[in-house]
N, C-alpha and C positions, 0 to 999 in steps of 0.2 A: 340548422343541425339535422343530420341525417339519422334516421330511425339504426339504432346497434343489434340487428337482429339476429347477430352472432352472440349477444349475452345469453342467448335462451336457451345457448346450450350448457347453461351454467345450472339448468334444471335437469339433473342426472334423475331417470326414472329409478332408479334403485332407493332413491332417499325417499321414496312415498311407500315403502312396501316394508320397511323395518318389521320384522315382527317383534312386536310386543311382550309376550312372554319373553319374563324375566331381565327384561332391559333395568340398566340403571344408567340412569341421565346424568349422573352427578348435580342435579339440580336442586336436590334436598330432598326429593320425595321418597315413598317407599316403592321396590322393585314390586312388580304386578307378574299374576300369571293368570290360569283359568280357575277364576271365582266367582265367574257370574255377576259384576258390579255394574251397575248401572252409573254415570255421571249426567247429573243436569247442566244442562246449554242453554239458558236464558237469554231472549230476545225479545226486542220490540215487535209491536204488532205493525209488520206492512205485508200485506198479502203476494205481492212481488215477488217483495224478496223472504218473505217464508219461503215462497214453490220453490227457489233458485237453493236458498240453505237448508233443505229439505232432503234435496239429492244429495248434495254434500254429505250430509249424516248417512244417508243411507247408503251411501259411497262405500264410508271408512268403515261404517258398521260391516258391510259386507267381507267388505276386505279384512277385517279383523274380527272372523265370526265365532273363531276357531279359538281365540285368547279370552273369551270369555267375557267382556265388556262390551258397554253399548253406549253410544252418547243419545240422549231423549234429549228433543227441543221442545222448551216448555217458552209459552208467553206469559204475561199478564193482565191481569184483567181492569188493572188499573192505571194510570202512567207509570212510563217503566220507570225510573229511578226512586219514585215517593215508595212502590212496592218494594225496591230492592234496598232500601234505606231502612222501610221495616220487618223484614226480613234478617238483615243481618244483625240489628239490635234485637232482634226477637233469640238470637243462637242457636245453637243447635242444629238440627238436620235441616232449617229452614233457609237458609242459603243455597242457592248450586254453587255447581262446581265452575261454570265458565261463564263468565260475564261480560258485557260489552259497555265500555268505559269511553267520556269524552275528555277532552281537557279541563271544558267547565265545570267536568264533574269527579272528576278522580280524584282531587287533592283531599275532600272530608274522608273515603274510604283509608288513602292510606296514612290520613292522619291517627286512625282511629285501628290500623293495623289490619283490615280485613284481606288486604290483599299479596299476593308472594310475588316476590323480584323472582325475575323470570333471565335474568343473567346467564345462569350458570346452565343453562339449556343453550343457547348460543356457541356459533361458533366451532360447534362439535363438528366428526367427519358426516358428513350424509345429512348434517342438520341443516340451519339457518346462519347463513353469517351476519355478523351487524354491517358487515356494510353493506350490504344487499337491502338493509333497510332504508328508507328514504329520511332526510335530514329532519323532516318533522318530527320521524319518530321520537327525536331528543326530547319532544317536549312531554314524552310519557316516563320521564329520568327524572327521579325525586331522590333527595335529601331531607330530616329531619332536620338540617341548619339552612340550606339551600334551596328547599321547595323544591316546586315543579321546573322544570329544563335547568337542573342543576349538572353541572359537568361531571361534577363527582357522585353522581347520583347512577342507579338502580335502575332497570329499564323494570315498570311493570304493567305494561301495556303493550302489545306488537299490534299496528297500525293493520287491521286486514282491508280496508279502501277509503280511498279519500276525494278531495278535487277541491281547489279553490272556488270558492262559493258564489263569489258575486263577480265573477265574467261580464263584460257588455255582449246581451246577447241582442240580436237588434233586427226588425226588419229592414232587410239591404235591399230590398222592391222598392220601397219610399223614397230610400233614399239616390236610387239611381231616377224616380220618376222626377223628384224635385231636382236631380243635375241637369236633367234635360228640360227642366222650366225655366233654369236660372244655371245656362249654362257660362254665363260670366264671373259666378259665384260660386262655383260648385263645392259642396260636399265632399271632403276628402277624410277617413277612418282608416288608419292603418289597422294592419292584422298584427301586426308587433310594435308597435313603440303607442305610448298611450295618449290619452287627451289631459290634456288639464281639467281640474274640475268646472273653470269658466269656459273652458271649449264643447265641454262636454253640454253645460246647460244651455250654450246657446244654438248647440245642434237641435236637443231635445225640442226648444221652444220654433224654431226653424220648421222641424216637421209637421209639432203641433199648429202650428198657425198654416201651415200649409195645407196639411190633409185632415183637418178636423179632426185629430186624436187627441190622445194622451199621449205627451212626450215619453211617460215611466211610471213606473210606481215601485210601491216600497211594502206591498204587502209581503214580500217573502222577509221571514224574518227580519222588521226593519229595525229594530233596536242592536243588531248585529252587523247591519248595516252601518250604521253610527258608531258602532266600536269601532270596525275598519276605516272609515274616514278620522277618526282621532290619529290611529294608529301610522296612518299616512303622512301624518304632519309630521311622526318621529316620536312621538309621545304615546303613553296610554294611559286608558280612563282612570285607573285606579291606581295609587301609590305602591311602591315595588312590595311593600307588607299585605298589600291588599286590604287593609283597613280604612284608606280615606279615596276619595274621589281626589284628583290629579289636580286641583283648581283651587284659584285663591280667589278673593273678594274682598273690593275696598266697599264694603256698608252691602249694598246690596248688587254692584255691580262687579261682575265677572271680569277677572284678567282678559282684557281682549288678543293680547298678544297671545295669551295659551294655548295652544293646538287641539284643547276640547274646548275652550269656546269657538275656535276656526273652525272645528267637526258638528257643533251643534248648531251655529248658522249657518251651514250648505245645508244640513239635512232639513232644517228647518222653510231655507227657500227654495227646495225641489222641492215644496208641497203646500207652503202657507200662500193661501190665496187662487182666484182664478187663471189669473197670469200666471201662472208657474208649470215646470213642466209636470207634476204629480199632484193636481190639488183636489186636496182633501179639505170636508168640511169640517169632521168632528174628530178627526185622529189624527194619528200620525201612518194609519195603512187604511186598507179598504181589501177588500175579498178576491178570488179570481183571479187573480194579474193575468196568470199563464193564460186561462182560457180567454183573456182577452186580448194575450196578445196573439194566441192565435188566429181569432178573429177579426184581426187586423185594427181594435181600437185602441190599441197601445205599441206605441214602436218600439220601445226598450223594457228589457225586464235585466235585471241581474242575477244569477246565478250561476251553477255548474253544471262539469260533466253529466252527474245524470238524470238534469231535465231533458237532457237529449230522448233518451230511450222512455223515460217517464212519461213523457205527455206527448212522444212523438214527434219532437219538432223536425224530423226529418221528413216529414209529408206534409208538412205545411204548405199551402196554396201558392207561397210566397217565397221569394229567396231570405234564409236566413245567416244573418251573419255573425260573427263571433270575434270581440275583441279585449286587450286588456282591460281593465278596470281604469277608469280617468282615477288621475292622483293627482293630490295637491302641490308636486314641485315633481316637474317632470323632469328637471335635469338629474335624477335620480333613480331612472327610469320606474319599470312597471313595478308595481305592487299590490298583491295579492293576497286576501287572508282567507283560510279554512276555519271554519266551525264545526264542518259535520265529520268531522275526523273522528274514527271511532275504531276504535282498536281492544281485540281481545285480552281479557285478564286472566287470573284463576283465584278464585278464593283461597286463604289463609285456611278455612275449614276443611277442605278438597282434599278427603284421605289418598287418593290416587290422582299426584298432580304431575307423574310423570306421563298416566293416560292422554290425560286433559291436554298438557303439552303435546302428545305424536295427533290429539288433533289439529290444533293448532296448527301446528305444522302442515299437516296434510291441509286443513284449510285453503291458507296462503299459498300452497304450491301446485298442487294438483285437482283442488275444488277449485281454487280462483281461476286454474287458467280454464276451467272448463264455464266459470260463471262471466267471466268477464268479454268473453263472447261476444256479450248481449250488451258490451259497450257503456256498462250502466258507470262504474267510477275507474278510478287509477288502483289498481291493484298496490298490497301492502308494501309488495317487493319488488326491487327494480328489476330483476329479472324477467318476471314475469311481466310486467310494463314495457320490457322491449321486445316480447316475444309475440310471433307472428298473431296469438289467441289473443292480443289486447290489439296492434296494430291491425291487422286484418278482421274485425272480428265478423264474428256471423251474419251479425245484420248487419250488411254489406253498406246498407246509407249511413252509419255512424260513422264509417273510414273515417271520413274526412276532419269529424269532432276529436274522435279518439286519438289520432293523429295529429293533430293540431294541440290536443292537451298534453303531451305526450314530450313537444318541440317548448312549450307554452314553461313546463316545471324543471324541463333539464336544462334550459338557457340560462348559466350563470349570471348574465347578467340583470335577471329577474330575482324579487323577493318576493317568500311564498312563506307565510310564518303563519300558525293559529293564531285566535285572536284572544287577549290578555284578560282573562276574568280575575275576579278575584276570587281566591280560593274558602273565603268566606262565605259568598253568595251566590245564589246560583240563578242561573238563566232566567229560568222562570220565575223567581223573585225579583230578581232585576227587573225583567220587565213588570211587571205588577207594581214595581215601586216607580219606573217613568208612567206609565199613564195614566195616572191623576194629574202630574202637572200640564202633560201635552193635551190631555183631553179641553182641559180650559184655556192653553195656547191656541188651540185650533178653533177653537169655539169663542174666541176672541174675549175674553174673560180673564185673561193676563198677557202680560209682554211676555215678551224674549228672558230678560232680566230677571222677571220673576218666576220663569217657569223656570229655569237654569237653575237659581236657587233653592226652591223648592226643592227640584230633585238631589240636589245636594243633600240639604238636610234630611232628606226621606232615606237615602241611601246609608250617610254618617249614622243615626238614628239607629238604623238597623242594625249596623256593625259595631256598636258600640254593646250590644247586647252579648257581642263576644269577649 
C-alpha cells in the first residue's frame, strides 16, 4: 500500500486560524470573547514531550493573543491519574480544563460524569471530521448501557497519537550473521505476515544459543504484554461486564482450552527458567530491555513507534529490523494491540469548553504536524498520517519506521484494537494484584496452576468490592 499523500491536502490552512471571539461550536459550551481566561492543559511528566507540547501552547497562545485566552500546561507532581482522581472528587476550581485520557482509564471518569461528549464539535465546516479519525478512536465512544466502544455511544476522547505497542522490533545483524552460519537452515522474518508464537520462540531461542544473548524480554510493560497474547487467541482477560476474569476451574485447575490459559502459558515459557528465551529469576520483567538491546544482549524487544526516536534506535551500531507481533493462529493474519493511546478530553467543569476544543483542534492539525516531525507516534488524524510532516519526517532516519507504521495500520487486512481492561480496575492495580502470584511462580514456590488461580481470586476479590 502506497503512502496517499494527496490526503494532506485535506488540511486546509484556514481551519487553524478561526478566531475565537465569539465563536459558537454548537457543542454546548458558552460563546468566549476578550476576558482574559486562562484554561488548564494537564499532562504527564515526560521531558520530551513537554519541550514538543510546549511550542504547541505557545503556537495557539500566540495566535490567539488578541481573544484574550491562554492554555497553561500544568504537570503533576504526583502519578498523573491518582492526582487527577483527586482532584476531581475534591470539585471546584481543582480540575483543569483539558485532560489526557487512556482506555484503561476513562471509563471511572465518565462513569462518574466528569467528562463532556465532544460530538457536537465534529464534523463542522473548517473543523475535524470523524472520519479523519482513526478506527480506534471508537473505543473512546461510551454508553451508560453500552460502556466503552459502544456504537451508539458519545466520542469523549480525540485520540491526539498512538502506535501499536508491541511490534517485533529485533536485531536483523544476528540474524543475517546466524544465515550465513547455518546457511542450510536460514532465518527467514517477514516484514508483513507474522510468526506464530511457536516460530517466534524458536527463533528467539536459535539466536540465543547462537550468540550468547537473551532471546527477549518482557520488561516493557509485561503484564500488557499478556493481555495482548490473551486477546490474540480471540478472547479477553476479563468478562464483557468487566467484573470477573474470563476463566473457569475444575477445583484448582484452569480450563486449558481457554485462551487465557493459552496466553498465560506462552508468557510464562518466554521466561520461566534458563532455557527460555527471557529468563527471569524472580519475576516476570527485569530492567533495561531497551538499553540492552541496544547493546547488543538482547535480540528482541517489543514495542512501538516511538522507541524509534526515544532511545534512538536509528543509530544503533546494528541493523535493526521491525516486524508484526507473532500471534497465535496465523491464518488470521497480523495482530496488534495499543495501550498507550491517549487521547484528549475536556472536563464537565471547563467553563470555556469551546476554547479548550479550538485547542484541540489546532493540536491535532497544526501542532502535530509540526510535532510529528520528530517521527515520535501515528498522529490522531489520518490526514495528517499521510502527510509528507509524518511520511517524510524531519529526522530523516525515522523514514523508514514512520513509513512502515504507516503501511503497517492502514493494511486492512491487519487488526489493530486497544487492549480490553476492565473498566473496574485499573492498570496499575492490575498489575499489583499479578505479582504476588508470579513472583512465587518465578521463585519456584508455586506452579503454573496455582499461581493462575491465585491471581484469579486476587483480581475477583478486588471486584467484588464494587
Amino acid at each position: 500500500m502506497k503512502p496517499k499523500h494527496w490526503i494532506a491536502a485535506a488540511l486546509a490552512v484556514t481551519m487553524l486560524c478561526v478566531p475565537l471571539a465569539g465563536c459558537d461550536s454548537g457543542g454546548g459550551g458558552k460563546t468566549f470573547g476578550k476576558s482574559g481566561k486562562e484554561l488548564r492543559y494537564r499532562i504527564s511528566n515526560d521531558a520530551t514531550q513537554m519541550a514538543w507540547v510546549q511550542r504547541i501552547v505557545d503556537a495557539f497562545n500566540d495566535l490567539h493573543k488578541e481573544d484574550g485566552y491562554k492554555i497553561k500546561v500544568e504537570t503533576t507532581g504526583s502519578e498523573y491519574y491518582q492526582s487527577l482522581d483527586s482532584d476531581y472528587a475534591a470539585g471546584g476550581s481543582r480540575a483543569p480544563d483539558i485532560v489526557l485520557q487512556e482506555v484503561g482509564t476513562i471509563a471511572s471518569y465518565l462513569e462518574q460524569g466528569y467528562l463532556l461528549p465532544l460530538d457536537g464539535y465534529l464534523g463542522k465546516e473548517g473543523g475535524i471530521a470523524k472520519d479523519d479519525l482513526w478506527q480506534v478512536n471508537d473505543w473512546f465512544k461510551w454508553s451508560e448501557s453500552g460502556g466503552l466502544n459502544s456504537k451508539d455511544g458519545k466520542i469523549y476522547s480525540l485520540v491526539k497519537d498512538w502506535s501499536p505497542d508491541f511490534m517485533l522490533i529485533y536485531n536483523k545483524t544476528y540474524v543475517n550473521e546466524y544465515n550465513a552460519a547455518h546457511s542450510s537452515e536460514p532465518i527467514t522474518i517477514s516484514e508483513t505476515e507474522p510468526m506464530s508464537w511457536e516460530e517466534y520462540y524458536d527463533i528467539a531461542m536459535k539466536i540465543a544459543g547462537y550468540k550468547g544473548v537473551q532471546g527477549t524480554t518482557m520488561d516493557f510493560v509485561p503484564y500488557k504484554h499478556l493481555m495482548e497474547f490473551v486477546q490474540m487467541t480471540g478472547e479477553s482477560l476479563f468478562t464483557a461486564d468487566g467484573t470477573k476474569v474470563n476463566l473457569t476451574f475444575n477445583g484448582n485447575v484452569p480450563n486449558p482450552d481457554s485462551g487465557v490459559t493459552k496466553a498465560f502459558n506462552y508468557f510464562c515459557r518466554l521466561q520461566k527458567g534458563k532455557n527460555s528465551p527471557a529468563p527471569n529469576a524472580t519475576g516476570a520483567t527485569e530492567s533495561g530491555g531497551m538499553e540492552k538491546f541496544l547493546n547488543g544482549s538482547i535480540w528482541s524487544v517489543w514495542n512501538g513507534l516511538y522507541a524509534f526516536p526515544q532511545y534512538a534506535l536509528y543509530d544503533a551500531t546494528f541493523e535493526v529490523g521491525i516486524a508484526p507481533p507473532p500471534v497465535y493462529d496465523k491464518t488470521k493474519g497480523a495482530y496488534a494491540a495499543t495501550s498507550a493511546m491517549v487521547g484528549h478530553s475536556i472536563s464537565a467543569t471547563c467553563k470555556y469548553p469551546d476554547v479548550a476544543f479550538e485547542f484541540i483542534k489546532y493540536y491535532m492539525t497544526a501542532g502535530s504536524s509540526e510535532y510529528v516531525g520528530m517521527g515520535y507516534n501515528l498522529p490522531g488524524l489520518k490526514s495528517v498520517a499521510a502527510s509528507d510532516a509524518f511520511l517524510h519526517p524531519r529526522v530523516e532516519k525515522m523514514e523508514p519506521y514512520t513509513n512502515y507504521m504507516y503501511e503497517f495500520v492502514t493494511n486492512e487486512a491487519n487488526t489493530i484494537e486497544p487492549l480490553r481492561f476492565s473498566p473496574l480496575l485499573s492498570y496499575n492495580r492490575f498489575s499489583a494484584l499479578l505479582s504476588p502470584p508470579f513472583a512465587k511462580y518465578f521463585g519456584d514456590k508455586q506452579d503454573f496452576n496455582a499461581t493462575l488461580k491465585e491471581f484469579c481470586d486476587l483480581v475477583e476479590e478486588e471486584l467484588e468490592e464494587w
